[in-house]
N, C-alpha and C positions, 0 to 999 in steps of 0.2 A: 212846741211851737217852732224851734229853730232847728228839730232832730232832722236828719236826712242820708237816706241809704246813698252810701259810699260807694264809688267804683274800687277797684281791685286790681293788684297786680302782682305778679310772683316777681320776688326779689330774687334769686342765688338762694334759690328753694324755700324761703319765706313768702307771705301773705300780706301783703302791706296796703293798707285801706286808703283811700285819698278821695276829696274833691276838688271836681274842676268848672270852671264856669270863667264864662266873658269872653273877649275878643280883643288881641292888640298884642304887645308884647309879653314876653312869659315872664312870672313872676310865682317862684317857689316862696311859699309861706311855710315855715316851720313852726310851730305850736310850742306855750309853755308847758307846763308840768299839768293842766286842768282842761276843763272846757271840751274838750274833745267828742266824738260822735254829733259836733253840731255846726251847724252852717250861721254861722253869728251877722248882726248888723253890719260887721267889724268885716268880714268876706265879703259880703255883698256890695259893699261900697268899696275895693278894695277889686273886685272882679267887674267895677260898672266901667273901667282906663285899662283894664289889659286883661289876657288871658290865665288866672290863678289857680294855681297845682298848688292845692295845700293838705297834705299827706300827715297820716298819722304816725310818731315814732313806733320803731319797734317797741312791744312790751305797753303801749296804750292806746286808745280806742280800740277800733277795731282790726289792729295790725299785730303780727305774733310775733313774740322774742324770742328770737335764736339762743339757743343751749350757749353757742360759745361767745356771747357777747359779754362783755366786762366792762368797757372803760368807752369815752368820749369817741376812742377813735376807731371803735367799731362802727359808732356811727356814723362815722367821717365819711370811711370806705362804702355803707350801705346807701349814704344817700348820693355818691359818687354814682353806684348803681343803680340805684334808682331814679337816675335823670338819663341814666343810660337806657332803662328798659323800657322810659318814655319815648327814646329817641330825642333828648332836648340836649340844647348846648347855646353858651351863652344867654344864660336865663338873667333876670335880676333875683339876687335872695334877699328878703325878709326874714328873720326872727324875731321871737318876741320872748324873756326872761331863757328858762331853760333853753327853749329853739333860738336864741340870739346866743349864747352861749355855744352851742353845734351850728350856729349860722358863720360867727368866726375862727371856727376850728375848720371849717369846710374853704371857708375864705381864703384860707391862712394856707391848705394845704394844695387844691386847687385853682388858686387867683385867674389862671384864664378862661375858666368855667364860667364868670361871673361877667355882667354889665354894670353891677352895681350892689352896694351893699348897705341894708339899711337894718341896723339894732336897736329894740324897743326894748329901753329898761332890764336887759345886756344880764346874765348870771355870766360870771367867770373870772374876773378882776378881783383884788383884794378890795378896792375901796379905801372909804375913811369909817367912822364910824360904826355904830349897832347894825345890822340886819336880818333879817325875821327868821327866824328858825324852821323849815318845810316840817321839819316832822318832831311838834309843838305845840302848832299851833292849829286853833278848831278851825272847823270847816268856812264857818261865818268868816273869818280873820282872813283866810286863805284866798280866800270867793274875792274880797276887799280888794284885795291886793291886784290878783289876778287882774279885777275893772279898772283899778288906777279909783278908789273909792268911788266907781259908778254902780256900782253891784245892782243898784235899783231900779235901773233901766233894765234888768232881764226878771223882775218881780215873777212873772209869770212861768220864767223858766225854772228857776230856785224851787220853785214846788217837785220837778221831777226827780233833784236830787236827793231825797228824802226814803227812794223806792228802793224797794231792796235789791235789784239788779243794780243799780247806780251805784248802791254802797256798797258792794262786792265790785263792780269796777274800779270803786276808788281807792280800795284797798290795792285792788294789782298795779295801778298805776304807781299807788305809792311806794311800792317793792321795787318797784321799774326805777323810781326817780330815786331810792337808796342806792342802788345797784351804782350807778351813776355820781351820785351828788352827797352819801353818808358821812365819807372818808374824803371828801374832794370839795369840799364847800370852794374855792377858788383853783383857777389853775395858776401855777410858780411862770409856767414859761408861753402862756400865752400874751402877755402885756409886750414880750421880745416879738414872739413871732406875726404879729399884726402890724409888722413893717413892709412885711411880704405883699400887704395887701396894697396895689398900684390905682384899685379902680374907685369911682368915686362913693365915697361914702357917707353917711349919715347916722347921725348916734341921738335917740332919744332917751334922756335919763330921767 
């Protein structure tokens, strides 16, 4: 129901999948660790007040991971370039868990790239308490999370992950999101460097 062929664009010799829709000011949406190859309720109303670039990370959906990517701040520099290979500047960013996580490292690193910055339910801070284990816990439990306990509003879409192409992307995504988050459940010195960030912001926890 919500599946939708992707435009494309070469990064610095990668392949990186994105959609775009609406009209108004630009608004980069960065994706959590799920969900992906789909144009959600969540986009659609979200692209009805401006014009949204929301790109697939390297290493998920349908964008390819580079041999020499390692750590948070390959991804810093590729989506530096890939706002470059749009031609955009002065965007607003969005993320959401994992992409809020790369949304304030992006922040942090290029603050005058940005109009505005808004983090939904933020991966990267130590916190207080328990928090859920990515690679633990089942797919149901993950699905949960991802909606913020709405999972049942996409009833109809849950059926296609079940398919054996689905579960073989959910595996490489899951490599992706090791690669990245195994060894690094929190960053040490992003809580410091989000001082850097001057423009206005918003945080939904």
């Amino acid at each position: 129901r919500y599946w939708s062929e992707p435009e494309t664009v070469e990064v610095e010799g990668s392949s990186v999948a994105f959609r775009r829709a609406g009209s108004g000011e630009q608004v980069l949406f960065l994706h959590g660790g799920g969900l992906t190859r789909r144009w959600l309720p969540f986009h659609e109303a979200l692209s009805g007040g401006a014009d949204l670039i929301a790109p697939e990370h390297p290493g998920f959906g349908d964008s390819t991971l580079p041999k020499h990517f390692r750590d948070f701040s390959d991804y810093v520099l590729h989506y530096d370039a890939f706002l470059r290979a749009l031609g955009l500047d002065r965007v607003h960013l969005v993320g959401t868990s994992l992409g809020g996580r790369i949304a304030a490292h992006l922040a942090t690193v290029y603050p005058e790239r940005f109009r505005s910055l808004t983090l939904i339910v933020p991966a990267g801070l130590r916190g207080s308490g328990s928090r859920p284990d990515p690679f633990r816990q089942t797919p149901g439990a993950a699905l949960d999370l991802l909606t913020n306990g709405r999972s049942d509003r996409l009833s109809e879409e849950l059926e296609t992950f079940a398919y054996p192409e689905n579960v073989i992307q959910g595996y490489r995504e899951d490599t992706s999101l090791a690669l990245l988050t195994f060894t690094n459940r929190y960053d040490r010195e992003l809580e410091h460097r989000l001082g850097r960030v001057r423009i206005p912001t918003l945080v939904l926890d």
